[in-house]
C-alpha positions as CSV (number, residue, x, y, z in Angstrom):
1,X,-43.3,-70.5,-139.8
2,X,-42.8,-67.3,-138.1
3,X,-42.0,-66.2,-134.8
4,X,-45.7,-65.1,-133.7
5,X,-47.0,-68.3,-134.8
6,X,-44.3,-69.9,-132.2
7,X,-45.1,-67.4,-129.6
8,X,-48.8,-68.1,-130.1
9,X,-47.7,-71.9,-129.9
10,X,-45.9,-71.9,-127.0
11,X,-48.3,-69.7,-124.5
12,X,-51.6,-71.6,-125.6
13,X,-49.6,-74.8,-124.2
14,X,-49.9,-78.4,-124.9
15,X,-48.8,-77.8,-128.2
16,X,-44.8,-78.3,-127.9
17,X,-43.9,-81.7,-126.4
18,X,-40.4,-80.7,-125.4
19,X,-38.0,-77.9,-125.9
20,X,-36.7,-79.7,-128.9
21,X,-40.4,-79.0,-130.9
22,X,-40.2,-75.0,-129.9
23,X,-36.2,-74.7,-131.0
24,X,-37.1,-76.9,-134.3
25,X,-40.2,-74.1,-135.2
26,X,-37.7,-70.9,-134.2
27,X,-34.7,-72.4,-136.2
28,X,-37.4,-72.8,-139.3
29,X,-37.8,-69.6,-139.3
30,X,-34.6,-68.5,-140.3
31,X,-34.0,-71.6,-141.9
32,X,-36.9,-71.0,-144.4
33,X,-35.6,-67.0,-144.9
34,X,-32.0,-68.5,-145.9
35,X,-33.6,-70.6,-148.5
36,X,-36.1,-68.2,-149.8
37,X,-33.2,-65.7,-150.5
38,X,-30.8,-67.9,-151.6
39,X,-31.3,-67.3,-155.3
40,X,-31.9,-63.7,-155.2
41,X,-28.2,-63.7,-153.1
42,X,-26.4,-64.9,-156.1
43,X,-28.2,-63.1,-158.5
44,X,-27.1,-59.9,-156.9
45,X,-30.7,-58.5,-155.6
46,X,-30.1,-56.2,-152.9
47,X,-32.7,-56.7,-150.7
48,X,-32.3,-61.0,-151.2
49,X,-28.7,-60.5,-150.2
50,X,-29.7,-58.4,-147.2
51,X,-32.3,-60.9,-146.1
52,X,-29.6,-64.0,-146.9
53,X,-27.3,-62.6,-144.3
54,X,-29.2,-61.2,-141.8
55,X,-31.2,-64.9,-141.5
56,X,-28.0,-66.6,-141.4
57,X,-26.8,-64.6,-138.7
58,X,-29.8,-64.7,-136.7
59,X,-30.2,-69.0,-137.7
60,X,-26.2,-69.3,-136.4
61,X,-27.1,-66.7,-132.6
62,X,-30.3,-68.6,-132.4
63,X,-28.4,-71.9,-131.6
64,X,-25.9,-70.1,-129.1
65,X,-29.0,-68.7,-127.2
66,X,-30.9,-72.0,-127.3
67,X,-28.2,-73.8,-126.1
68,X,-26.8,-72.0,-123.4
69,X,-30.3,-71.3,-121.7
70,X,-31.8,-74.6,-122.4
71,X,-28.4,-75.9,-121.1
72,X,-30.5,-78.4,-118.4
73,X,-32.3,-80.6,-121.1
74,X,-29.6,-81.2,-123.0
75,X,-29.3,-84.5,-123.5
76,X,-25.6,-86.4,-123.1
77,X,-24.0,-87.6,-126.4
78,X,-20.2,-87.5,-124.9
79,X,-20.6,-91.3,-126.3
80,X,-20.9,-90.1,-129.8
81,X,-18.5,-89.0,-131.9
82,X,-19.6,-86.6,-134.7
83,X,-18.3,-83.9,-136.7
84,X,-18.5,-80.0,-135.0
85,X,-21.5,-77.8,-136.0
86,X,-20.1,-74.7,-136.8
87,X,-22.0,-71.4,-138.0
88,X,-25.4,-71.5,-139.4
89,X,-27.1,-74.5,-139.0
90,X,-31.1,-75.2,-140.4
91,X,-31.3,-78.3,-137.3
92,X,-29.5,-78.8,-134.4
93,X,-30.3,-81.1,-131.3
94,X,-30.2,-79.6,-127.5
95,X,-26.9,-81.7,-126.7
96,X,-23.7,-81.4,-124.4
97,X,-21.4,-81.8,-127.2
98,X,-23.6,-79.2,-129.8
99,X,-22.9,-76.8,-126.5
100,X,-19.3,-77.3,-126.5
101,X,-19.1,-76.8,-130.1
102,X,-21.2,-73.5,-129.7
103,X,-19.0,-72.2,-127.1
104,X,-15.6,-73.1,-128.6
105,X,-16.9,-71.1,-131.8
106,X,-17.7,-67.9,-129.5
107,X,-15.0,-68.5,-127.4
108,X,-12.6,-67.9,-130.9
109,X,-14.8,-64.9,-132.4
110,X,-14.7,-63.0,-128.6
111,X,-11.1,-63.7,-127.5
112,X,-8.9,-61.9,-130.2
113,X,-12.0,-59.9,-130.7
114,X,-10.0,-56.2,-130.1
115,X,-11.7,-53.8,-128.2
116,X,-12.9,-50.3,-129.4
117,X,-11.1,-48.5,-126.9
118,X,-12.1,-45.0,-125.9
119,X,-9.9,-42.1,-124.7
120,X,-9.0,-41.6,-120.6
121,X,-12.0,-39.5,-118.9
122,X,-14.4,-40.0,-122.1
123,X,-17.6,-42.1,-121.6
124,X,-17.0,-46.5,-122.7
125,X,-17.8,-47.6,-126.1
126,X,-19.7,-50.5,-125.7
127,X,-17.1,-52.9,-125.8
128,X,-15.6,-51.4,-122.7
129,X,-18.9,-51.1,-121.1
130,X,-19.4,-55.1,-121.5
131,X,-16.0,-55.9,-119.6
132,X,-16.9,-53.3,-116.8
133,X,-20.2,-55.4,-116.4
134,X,-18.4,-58.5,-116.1
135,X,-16.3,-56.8,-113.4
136,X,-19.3,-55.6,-111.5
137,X,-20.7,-58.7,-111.7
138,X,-18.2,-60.0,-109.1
139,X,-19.2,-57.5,-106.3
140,X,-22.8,-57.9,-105.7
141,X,-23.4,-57.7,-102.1
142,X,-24.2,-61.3,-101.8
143,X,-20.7,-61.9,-102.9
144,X,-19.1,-59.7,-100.4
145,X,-17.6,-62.0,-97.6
146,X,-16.4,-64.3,-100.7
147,X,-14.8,-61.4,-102.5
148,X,-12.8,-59.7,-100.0
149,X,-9.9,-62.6,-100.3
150,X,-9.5,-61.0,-104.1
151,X,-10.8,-57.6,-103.7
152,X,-6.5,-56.0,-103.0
153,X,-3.2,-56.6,-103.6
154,X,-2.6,-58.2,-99.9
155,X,-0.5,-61.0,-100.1
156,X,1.0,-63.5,-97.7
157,X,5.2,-63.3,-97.1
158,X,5.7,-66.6,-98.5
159,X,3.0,-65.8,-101.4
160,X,5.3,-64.9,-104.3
161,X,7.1,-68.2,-104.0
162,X,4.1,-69.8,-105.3
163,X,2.6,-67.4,-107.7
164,X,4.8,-65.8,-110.2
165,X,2.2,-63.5,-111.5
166,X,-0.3,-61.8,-108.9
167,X,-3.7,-60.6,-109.7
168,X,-6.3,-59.0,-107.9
169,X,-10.0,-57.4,-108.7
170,X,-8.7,-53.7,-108.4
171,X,-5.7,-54.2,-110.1
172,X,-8.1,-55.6,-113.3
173,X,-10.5,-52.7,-112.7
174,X,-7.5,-50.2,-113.0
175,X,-6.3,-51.4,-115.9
176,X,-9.9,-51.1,-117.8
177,X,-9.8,-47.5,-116.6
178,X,-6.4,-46.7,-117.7
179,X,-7.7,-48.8,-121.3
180,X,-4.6,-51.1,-121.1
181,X,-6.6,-53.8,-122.2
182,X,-6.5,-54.4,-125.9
183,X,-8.5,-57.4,-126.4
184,X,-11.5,-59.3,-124.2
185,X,-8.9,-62.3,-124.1
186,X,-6.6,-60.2,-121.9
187,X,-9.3,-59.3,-119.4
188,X,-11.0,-62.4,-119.2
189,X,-7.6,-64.3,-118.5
190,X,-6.7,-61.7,-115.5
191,X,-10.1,-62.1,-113.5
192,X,-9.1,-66.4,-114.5
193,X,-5.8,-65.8,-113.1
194,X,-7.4,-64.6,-109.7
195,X,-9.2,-67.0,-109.0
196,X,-6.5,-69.9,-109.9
197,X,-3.6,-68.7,-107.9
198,X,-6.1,-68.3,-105.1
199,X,-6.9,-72.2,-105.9
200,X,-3.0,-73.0,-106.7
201,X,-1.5,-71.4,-103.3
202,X,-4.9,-72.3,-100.9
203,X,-5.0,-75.5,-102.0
204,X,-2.3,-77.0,-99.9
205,X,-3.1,-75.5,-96.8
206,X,-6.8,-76.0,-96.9
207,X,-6.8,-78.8,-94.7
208,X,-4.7,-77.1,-92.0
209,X,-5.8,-73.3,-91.9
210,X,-9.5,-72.3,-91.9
211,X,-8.5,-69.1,-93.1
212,X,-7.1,-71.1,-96.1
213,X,-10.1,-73.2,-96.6
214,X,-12.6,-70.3,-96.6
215,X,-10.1,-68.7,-99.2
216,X,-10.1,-72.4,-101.0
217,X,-13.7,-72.6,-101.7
218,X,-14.4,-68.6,-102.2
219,X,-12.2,-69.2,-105.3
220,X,-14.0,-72.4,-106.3
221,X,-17.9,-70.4,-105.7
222,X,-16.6,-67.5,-107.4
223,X,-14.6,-69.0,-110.1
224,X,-18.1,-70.5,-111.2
225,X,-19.9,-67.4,-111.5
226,X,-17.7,-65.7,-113.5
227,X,-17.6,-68.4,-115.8
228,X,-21.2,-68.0,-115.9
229,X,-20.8,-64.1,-116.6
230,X,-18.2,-65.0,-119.2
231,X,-20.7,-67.4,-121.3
232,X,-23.2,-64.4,-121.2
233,X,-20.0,-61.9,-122.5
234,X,-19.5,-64.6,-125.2
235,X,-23.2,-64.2,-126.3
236,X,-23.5,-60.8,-126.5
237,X,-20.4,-60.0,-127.5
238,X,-20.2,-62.6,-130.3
239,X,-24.1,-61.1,-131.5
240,X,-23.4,-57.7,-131.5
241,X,-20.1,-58.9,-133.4
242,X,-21.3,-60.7,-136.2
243,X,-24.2,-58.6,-136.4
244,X,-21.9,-55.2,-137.3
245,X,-20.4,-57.4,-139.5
246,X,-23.5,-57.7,-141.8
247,X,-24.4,-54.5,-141.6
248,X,-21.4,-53.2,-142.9
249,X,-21.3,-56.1,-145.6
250,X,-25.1,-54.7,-146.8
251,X,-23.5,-51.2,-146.2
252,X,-20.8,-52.0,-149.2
253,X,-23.1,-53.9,-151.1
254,X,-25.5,-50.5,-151.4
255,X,-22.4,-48.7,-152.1
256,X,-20.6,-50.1,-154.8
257,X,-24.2,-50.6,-155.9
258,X,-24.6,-47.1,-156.3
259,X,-21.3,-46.5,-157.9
260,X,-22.5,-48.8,-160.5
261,X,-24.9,-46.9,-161.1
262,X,-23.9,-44.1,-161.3
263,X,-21.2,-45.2,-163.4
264,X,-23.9,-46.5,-165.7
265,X,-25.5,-43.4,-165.7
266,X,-22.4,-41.3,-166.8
267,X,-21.7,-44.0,-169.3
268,X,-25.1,-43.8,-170.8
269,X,-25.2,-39.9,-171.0
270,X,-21.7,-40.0,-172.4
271,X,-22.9,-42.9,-175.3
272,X,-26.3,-40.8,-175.6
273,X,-23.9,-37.3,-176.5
274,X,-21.3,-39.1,-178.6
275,X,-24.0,-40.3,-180.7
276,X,-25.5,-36.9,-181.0
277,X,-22.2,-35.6,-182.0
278,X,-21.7,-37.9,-184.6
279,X,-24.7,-37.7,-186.4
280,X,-24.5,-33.5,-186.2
281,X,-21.2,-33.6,-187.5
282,X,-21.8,-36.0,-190.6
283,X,-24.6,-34.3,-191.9
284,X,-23.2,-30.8,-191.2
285,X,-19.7,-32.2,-192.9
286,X,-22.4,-33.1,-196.2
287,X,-24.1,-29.4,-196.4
288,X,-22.3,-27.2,-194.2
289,X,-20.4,-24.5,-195.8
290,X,-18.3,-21.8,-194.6
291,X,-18.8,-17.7,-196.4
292,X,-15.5,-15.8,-196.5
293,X,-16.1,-12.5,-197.7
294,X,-13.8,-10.0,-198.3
295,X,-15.3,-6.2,-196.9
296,X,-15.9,-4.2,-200.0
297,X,-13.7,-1.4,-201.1
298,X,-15.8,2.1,-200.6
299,X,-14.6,5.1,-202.8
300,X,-13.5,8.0,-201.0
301,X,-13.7,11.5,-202.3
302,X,-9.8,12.2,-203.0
303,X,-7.8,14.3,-205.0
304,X,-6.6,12.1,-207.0
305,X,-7.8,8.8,-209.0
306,X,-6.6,5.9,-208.0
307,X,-7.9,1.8,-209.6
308,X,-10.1,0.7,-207.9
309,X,-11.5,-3.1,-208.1
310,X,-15.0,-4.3,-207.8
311,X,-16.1,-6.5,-204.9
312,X,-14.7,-9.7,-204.8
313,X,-17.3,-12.8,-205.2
314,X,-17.5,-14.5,-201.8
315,X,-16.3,-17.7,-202.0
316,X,-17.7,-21.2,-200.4
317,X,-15.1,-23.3,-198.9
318,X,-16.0,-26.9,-196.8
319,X,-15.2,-27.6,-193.3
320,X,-12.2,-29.5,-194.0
321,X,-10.9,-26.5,-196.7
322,X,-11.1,-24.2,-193.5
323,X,-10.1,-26.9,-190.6
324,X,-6.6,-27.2,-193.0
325,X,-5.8,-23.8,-193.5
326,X,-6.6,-23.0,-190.0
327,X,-4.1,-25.7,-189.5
328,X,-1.3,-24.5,-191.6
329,X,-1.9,-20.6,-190.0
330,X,-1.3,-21.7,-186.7
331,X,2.2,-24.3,-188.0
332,X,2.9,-20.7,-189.3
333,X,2.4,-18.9,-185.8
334,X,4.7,-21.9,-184.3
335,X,7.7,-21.7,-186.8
336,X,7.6,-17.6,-186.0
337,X,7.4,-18.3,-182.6
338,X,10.3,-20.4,-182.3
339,X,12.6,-17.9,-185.2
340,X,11.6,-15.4,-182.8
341,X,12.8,-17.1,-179.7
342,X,15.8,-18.1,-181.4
343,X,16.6,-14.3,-182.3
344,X,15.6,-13.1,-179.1
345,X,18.3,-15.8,-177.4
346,X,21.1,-14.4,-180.1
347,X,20.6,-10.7,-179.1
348,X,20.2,-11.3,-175.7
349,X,23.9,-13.1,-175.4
350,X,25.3,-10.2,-178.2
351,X,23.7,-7.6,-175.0
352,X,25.0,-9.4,-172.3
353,X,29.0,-9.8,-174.2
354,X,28.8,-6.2,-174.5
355,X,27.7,-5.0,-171.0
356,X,30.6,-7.6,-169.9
357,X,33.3,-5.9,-172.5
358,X,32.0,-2.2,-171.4
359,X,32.1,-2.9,-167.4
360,X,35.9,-4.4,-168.0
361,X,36.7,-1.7,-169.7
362,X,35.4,0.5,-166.7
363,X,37.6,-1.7,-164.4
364,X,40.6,-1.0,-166.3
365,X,40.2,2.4,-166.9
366,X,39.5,3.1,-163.1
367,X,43.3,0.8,-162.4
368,X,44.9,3.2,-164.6
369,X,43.6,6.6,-163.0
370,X,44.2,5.1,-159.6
371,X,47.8,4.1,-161.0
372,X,48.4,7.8,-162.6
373,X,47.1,9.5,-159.9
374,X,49.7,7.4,-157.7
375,X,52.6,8.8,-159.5
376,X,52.0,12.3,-159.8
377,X,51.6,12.6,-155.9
378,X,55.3,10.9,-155.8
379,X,56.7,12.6,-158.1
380,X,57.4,16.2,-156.7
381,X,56.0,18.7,-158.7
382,X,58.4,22.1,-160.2
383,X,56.7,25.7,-160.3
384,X,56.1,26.7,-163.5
385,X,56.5,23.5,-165.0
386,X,55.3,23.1,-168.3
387,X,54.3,20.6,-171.1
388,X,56.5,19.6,-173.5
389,X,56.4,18.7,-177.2
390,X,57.8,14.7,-176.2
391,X,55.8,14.2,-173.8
392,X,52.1,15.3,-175.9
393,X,53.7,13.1,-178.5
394,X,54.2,10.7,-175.4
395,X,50.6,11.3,-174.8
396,X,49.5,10.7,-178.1
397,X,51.5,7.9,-179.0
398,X,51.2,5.6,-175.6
399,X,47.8,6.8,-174.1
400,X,49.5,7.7,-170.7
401,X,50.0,10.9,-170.2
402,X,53.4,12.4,-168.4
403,X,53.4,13.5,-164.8
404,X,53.8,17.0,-165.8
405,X,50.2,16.9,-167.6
406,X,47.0,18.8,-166.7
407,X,45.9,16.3,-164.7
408,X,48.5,18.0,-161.9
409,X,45.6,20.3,-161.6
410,X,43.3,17.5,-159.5
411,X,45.9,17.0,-156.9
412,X,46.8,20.7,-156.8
413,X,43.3,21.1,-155.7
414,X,42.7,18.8,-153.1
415,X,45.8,20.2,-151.0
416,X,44.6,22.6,-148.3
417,X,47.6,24.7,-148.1
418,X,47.9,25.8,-151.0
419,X,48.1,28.7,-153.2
420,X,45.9,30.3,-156.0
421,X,46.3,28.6,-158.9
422,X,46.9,30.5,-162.2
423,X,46.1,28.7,-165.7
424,X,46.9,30.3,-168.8
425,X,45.9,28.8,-172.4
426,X,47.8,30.2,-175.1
427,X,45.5,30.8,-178.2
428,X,45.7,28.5,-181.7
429,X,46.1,30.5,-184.4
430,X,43.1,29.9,-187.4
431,X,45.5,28.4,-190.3
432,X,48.6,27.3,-188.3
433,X,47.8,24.3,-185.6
434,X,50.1,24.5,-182.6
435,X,50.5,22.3,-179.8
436,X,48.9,23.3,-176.3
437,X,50.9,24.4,-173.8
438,X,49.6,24.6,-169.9
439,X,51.6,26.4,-167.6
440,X,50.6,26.1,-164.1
441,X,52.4,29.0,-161.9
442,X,51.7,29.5,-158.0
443,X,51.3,33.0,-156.3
């Protein structure tokens, strides 16, 4: 059975003896798909798999749609109690209690359903657009003079002391702009909520005021209609649901099925080059040998003779002669490498003591010319003042010099009042050493 064949069926006439025949033939269809595929499925074919849940898909939205638009022959069965039929189904009968069933299933995939919500100002996704058309479908002009009791937030004085939580069309349709609503639950149970606190605070006055009653039975006409555009929500919603569902399960399914095989593919190359490898290197390891010659020795024309040795025999070594001593060269390289960073450390610290020894002794030495300097401007100086014998032995012995030394000289200088400065050296005779003397005399 296909669907043509039905078609064809169902236009020639007198074929189908009741609705029940044409949903039997359509169900079939998918019915005989599910089975066909079925083994392929578990084997893992790709296209079987694809076919397998596509069918059941269409098999489970086929009964939905039969139901709800063949909803006046069902037959009523509310005498017979039976288990629910839930999700793909090969047979099901046109019955009030396989519609409730139906609707309780797509009333549980559509309410938590979340809603792919788009940003303020940018075009609907589709969800959106879906609850914007069941909010439109509450103002057709024939629904005008029912509508306007719910159209605004205009509410009686004593109004809030029956309802606890107002709603009204604009407020809903401000909300959907603003994309407060997070699932098709909450929408669907705000345009509900308008049309039962109209029932819940009209309902009690309907007998008295006609305003009331009009308001009474607006609620009760319109109530019914949206509950007729919600069944329609729940169809396409739950389709186009269930159907993005299977295509992104076929969408893995062709993906990990690539990175299978491509996963075999590397796996095969890398089995196909190992292989190579090893049979290269075993019969290379058998034959191969390695030629190290030694560059032979050329005479020069020189003065002189000198031995000289004939051209060493090149020698044949295997691959594992050469692979071991190219081994042992390079632990050779290591050891150096670390003697040498171990030497480099030593002489590095050795450096660094020294620089720290040398700039101390620059410290000090600069403390003690500060210091000497500091006592020969206290101590007043005599003219003509010379250096005597105890105090160069002073010099010599202690390292300090006396305040009377040449160093007088540098603090002479840097006065600007003072005199020229005469210095007389006395000379040393050639076999007789004599001890300086440094007069320092003012004019």
């Amino acid at each position: 059975m296909d669907l043509t064949t039905a078609e064809c069926k169902l236009l020639q006439g007198d074929i189908y003896h009741g609705p029940q025949e044409f949903v039997d033939d359509i169900a079939r269809v998918f019915a005989n798909a599910v089975i066909f595929n079925k083994g392929g499925h578990e084997q893992g074919d790709p296209t079987s798999c694809a076919y397998y849940d596509a069918s059941r898909h269409l098999l489970q939205y086929t009964r939905w749609l039969s139901l709800e638009i063949m909803s006046q022959y069902l037959s009523d069965d509310s005498h017979c109690e039976g288990t629910a039929q839930i999700g793909p189904i090969f047979q099901w009968n046109l019955t009030v209690s396989n519609l409730k069933d139906a609707r309780k299933e797509m009333d549980d995939i559509v309410m938590k359903q979340p809603i792919e919500r788009s940003e303020e100002g940018d075009r609907f996704t589709w969800m959106e657009t879906e609850c914007e058309k069941l909010l439109k479908s509450l103002r057709h002009q024939s629904d005008n003079k029912r509508m306007c009791f719910f159209l605004q937030p205009n509410y009686p004085a004593d109004y809030f002391a029956y309802i606890s939580r107002p709603m009204d069309w604009e407020t809903a349709y401000r909300r959907l702009q603003n994309r407060e609503y997070l699932t098709f639950g909450e929408i669907i149970s705000d345009l509900r909520l308008i049309f039962s606190n109209a029932l819940k605070y009209n309902g009690r006055m309907k007998e008295v005021d006609p305003i009331s009653k009009q308001a009474y039975e607006s609620a009760i006409a319109m109530s019914e209609k949206l509950e007729s555009a919600i069944q329609r929500l729940f169809i396409t919603v739950s389709d186009r649901v269930e159907r993005e569902k299977v295509e992104q399960v076929v969408l893995d399914r062709e993906m990990e099925l690539a990175e299978k095989e491509e996963e075999e593919r590397i796996r095969k190359e890398w089995q196909e080059e190992t292989e190579k490898g090893e049979a290269g290197t075993a019969s290379k390891a058998s034959t191969a040998k390695i030629k190290l010659g030694r560059r032979p020795n050329i005479r020069k024309a020189v003065d002189f003779d000198f031995p000289f040795y004939e051209e060493e025999d090149t020698q044949e070594q295997s691959t594992m002669e050469v692979l071991s001593k190219q081994k042992a060269i390079y632990e050779d390289q290591q050891f150096e490498r670390l003697r040498m960073d171990k030497v480099t450390k030593s002489l590095g610290l050795n450096i660094h003591h020294k620089l720290q020894e040398r700039f101390s002794a620059n410290i000090w030495a600069k403390q003690l010319a500060d210091k000497i300097h500091a006592n020969i401007l206290n101590r007043p100086q005599k003219v003509g003042q010379t250096v005597n014998r105890d105090e160069t032995e002073t010099i010599k012995t202690s390292g300090v010099p006396s305040l009377s030394n040449a160093s007088c000289v540098a603090s002479l200088l840097e006065k600007h009042d003072r005199s020229q400065v005469k210095v007389a050296i006395p000379k040393v005779g050639k076999k007789k050493r004599k001890v300086l003397k440094t007069s320092i005399s003012l004019e």
